[in-house]
PyMOL CGO cylinders between C-alpha atoms (Angstrom):
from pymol import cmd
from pymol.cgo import CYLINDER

trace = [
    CYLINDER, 9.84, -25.59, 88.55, 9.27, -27.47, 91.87, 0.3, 1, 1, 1, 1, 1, 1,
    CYLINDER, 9.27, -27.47, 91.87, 7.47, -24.96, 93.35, 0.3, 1, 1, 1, 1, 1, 1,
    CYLINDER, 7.47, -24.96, 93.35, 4.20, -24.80, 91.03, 0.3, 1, 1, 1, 1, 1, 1,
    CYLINDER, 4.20, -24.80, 91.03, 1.32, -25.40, 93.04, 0.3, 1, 1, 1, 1, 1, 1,
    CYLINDER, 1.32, -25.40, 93.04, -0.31, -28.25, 90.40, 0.3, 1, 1, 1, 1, 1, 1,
    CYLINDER, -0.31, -28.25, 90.40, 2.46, -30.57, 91.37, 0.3, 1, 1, 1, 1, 1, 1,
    CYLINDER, 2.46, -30.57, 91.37, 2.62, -32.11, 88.34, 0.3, 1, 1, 1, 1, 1, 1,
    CYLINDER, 2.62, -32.11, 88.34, 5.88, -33.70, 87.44, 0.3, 1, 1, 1, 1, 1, 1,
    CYLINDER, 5.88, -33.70, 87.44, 7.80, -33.21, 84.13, 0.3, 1, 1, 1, 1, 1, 1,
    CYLINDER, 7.80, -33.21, 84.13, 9.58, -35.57, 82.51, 0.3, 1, 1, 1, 1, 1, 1,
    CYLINDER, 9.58, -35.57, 82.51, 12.11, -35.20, 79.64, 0.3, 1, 1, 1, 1, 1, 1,
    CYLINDER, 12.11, -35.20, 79.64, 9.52, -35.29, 76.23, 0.3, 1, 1, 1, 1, 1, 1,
    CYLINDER, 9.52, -35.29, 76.23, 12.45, -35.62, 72.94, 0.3, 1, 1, 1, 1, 1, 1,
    CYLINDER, 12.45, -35.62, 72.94, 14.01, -39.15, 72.29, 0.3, 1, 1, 1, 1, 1, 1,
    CYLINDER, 14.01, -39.15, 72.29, 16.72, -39.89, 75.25, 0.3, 1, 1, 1, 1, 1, 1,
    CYLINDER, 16.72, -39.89, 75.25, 20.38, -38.58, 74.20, 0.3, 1, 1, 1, 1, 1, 1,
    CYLINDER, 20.38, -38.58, 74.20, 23.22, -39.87, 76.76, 0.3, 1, 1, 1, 1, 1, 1,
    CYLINDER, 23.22, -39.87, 76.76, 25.71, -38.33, 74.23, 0.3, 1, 1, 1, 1, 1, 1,
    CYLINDER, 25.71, -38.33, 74.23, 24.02, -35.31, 73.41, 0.3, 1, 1, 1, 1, 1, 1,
    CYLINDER, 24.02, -35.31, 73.41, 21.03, -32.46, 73.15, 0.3, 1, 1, 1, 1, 1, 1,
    CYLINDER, 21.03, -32.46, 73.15, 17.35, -33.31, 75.39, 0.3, 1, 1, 1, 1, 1, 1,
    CYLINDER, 17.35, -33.31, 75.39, 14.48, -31.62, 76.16, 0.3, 1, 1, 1, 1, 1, 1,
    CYLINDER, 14.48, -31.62, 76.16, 12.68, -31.95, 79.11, 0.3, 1, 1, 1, 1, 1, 1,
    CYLINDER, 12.68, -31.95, 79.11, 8.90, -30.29, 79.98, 0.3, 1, 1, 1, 1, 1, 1,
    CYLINDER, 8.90, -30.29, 79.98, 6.85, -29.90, 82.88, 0.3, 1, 1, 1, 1, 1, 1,
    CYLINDER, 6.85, -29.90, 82.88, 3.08, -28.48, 81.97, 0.3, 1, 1, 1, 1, 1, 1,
    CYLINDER, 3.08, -28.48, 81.97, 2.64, -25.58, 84.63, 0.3, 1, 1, 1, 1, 1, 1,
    CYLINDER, 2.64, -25.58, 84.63, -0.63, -24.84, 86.29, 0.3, 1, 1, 1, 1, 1, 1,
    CYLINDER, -0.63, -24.84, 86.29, -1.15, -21.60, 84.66, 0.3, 1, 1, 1, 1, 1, 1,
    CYLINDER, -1.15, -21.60, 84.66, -0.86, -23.20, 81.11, 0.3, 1, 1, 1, 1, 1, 1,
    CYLINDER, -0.86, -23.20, 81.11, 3.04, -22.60, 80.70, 0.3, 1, 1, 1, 1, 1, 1,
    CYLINDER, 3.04, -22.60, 80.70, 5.52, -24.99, 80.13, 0.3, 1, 1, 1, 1, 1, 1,
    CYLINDER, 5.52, -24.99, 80.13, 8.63, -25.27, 82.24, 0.3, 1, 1, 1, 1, 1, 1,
    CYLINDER, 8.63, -25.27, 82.24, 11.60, -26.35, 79.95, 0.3, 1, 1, 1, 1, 1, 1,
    CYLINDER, 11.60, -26.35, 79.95, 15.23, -27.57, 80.65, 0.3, 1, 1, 1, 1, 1, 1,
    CYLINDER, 15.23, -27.57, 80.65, 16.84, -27.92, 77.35, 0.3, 1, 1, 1, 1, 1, 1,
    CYLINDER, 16.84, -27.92, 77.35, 20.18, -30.03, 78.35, 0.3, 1, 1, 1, 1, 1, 1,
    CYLINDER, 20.18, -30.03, 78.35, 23.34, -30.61, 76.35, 0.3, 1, 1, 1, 1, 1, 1,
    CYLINDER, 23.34, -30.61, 76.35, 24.71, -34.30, 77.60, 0.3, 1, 1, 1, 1, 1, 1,
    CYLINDER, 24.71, -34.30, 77.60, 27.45, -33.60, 74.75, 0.3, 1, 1, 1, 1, 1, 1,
    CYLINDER, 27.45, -33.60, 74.75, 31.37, -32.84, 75.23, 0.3, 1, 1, 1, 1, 1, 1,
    CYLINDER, 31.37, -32.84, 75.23, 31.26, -29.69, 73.11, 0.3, 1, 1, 1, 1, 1, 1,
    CYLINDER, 31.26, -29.69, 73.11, 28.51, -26.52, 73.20, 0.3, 1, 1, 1, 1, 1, 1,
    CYLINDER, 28.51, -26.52, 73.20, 25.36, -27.37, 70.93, 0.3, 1, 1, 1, 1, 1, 1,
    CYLINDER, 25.36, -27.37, 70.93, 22.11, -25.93, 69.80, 0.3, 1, 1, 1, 1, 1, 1,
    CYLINDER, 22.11, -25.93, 69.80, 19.54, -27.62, 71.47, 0.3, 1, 1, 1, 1, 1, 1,
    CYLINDER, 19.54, -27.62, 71.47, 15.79, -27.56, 70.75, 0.3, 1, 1, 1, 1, 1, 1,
    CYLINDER, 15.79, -27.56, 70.75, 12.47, -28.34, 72.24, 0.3, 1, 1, 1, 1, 1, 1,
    CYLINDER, 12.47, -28.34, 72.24, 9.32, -28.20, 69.23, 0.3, 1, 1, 1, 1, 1, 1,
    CYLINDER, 9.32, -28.20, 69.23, 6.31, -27.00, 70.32, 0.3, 1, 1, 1, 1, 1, 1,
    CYLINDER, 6.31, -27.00, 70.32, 5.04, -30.80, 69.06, 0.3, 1, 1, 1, 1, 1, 1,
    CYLINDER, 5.04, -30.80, 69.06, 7.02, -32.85, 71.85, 0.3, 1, 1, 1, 1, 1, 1,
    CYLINDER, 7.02, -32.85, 71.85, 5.78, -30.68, 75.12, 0.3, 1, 1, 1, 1, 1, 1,
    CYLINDER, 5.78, -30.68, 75.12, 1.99, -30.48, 73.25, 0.3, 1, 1, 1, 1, 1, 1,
    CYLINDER, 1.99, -30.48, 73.25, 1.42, -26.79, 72.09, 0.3, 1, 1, 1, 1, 1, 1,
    CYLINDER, 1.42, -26.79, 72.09, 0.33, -26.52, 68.59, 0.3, 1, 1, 1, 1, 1, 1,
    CYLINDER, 0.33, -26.52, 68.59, 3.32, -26.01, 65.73, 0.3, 1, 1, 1, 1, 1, 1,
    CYLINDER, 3.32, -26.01, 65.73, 1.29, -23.13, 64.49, 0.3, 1, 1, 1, 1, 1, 1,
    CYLINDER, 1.29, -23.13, 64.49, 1.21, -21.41, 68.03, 0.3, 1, 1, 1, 1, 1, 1,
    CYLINDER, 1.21, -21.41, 68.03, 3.66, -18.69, 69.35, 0.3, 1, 1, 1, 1, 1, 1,
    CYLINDER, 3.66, -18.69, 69.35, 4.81, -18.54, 72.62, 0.3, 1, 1, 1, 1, 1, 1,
    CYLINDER, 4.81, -18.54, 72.62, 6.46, -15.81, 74.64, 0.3, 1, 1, 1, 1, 1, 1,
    CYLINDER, 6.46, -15.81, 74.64, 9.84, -17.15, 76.35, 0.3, 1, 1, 1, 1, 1, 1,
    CYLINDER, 9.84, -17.15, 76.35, 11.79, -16.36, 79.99, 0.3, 1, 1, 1, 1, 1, 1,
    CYLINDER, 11.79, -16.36, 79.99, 14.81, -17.08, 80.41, 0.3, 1, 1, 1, 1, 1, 1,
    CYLINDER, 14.81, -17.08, 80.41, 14.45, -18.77, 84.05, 0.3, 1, 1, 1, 1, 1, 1,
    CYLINDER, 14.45, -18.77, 84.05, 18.17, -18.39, 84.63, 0.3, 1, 1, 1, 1, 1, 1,
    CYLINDER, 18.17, -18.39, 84.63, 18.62, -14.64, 83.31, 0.3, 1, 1, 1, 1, 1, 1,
    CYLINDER, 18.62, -14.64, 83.31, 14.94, -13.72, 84.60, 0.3, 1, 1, 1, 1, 1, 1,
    CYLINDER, 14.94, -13.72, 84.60, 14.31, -11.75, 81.88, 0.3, 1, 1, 1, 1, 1, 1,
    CYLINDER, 14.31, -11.75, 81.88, 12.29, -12.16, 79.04, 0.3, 1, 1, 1, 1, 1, 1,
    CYLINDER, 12.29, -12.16, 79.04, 13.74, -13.65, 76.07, 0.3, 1, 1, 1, 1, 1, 1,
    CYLINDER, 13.74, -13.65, 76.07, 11.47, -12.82, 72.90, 0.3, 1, 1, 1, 1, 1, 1,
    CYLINDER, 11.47, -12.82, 72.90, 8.64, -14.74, 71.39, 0.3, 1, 1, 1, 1, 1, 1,
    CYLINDER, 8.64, -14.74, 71.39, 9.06, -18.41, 69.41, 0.3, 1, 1, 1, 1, 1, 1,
    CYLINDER, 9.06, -18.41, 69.41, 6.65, -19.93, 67.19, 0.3, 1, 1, 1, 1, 1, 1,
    CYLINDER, 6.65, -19.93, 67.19, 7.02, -23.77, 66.38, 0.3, 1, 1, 1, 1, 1, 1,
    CYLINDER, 7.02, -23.77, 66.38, 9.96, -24.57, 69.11, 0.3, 1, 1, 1, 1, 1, 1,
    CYLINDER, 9.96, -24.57, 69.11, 12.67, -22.87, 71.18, 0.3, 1, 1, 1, 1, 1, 1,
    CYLINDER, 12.67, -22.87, 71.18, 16.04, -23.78, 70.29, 0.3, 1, 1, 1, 1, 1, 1,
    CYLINDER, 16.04, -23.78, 70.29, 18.94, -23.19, 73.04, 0.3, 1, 1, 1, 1, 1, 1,
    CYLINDER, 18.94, -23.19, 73.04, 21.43, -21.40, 70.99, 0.3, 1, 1, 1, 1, 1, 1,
    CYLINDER, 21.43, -21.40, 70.99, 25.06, -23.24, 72.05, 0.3, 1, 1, 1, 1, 1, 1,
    CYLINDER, 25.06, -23.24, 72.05, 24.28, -24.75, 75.35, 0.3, 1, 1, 1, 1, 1, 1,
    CYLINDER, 24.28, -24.75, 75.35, 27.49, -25.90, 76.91, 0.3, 1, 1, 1, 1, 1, 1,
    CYLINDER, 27.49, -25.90, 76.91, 29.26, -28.92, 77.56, 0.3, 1, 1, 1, 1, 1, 1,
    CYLINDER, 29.26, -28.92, 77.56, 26.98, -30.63, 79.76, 0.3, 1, 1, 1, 1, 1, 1,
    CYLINDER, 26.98, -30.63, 79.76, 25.12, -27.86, 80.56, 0.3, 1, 1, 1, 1, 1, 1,
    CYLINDER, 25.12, -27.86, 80.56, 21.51, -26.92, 80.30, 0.3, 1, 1, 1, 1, 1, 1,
    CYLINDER, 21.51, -26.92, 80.30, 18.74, -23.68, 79.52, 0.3, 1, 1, 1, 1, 1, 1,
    CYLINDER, 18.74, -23.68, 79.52, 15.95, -23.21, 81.69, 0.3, 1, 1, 1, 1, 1, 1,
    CYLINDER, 15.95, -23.21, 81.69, 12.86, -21.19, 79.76, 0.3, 1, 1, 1, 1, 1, 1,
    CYLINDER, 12.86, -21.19, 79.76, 9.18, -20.89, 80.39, 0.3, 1, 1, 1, 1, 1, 1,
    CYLINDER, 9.18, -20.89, 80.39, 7.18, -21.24, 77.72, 0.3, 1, 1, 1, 1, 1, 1,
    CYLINDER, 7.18, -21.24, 77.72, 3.81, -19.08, 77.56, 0.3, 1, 1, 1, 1, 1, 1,
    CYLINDER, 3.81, -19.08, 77.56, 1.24, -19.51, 74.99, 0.3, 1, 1, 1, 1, 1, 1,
    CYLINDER, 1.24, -19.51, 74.99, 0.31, -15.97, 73.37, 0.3, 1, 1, 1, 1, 1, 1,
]
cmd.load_cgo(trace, "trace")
């Protein structure tokens, strides 16, 4: 995510969690969204990042990569949701509007 040439900096967009699940976004300059959804908790949880908090419509759908993987990882419409992120742990997606 550092390398995007915009430079913009992300910041984590849900309601801060020491104990638990947070999403944090960084708008890309192609349109994307770069997303770390991060579990702060002591056992694996579902985390999720609405398309509301990082500022895509709820109606939209959005294609998802798996940044870690590098491989694509389906479509999502609404939000993305990190199925049983470990113990302080984190995803990595980008989100692309269809």
């Amino acid at each position: 995510m550092s390398q995007d040439p915009g430079s913009l900096q992300g910041g984590r967009v849900s309601p801060s969690n020491p104990d638990g699940p947070e999403c944090w976004a960084k708008h890309m300059s192609d349109g994307s969204v770069a997303a770390v959804l991060v579990n702060r908790g002591l056992h694996p949880a579902d985390v999720t990042c609405t398309w509301e908090q990082i500022g895509f419509p709820a109606s939209t759908s959005a294609s998802v990569r798996d940044l870690w993987q590098q491989k694509d990882a389906g479509t999502a419409k609404g939000q993305f949701v990190a199925i049983q992120v470990g113990s302080h742990d984190c995803a990595a997606v980008r989100l692309t509007v269809q």
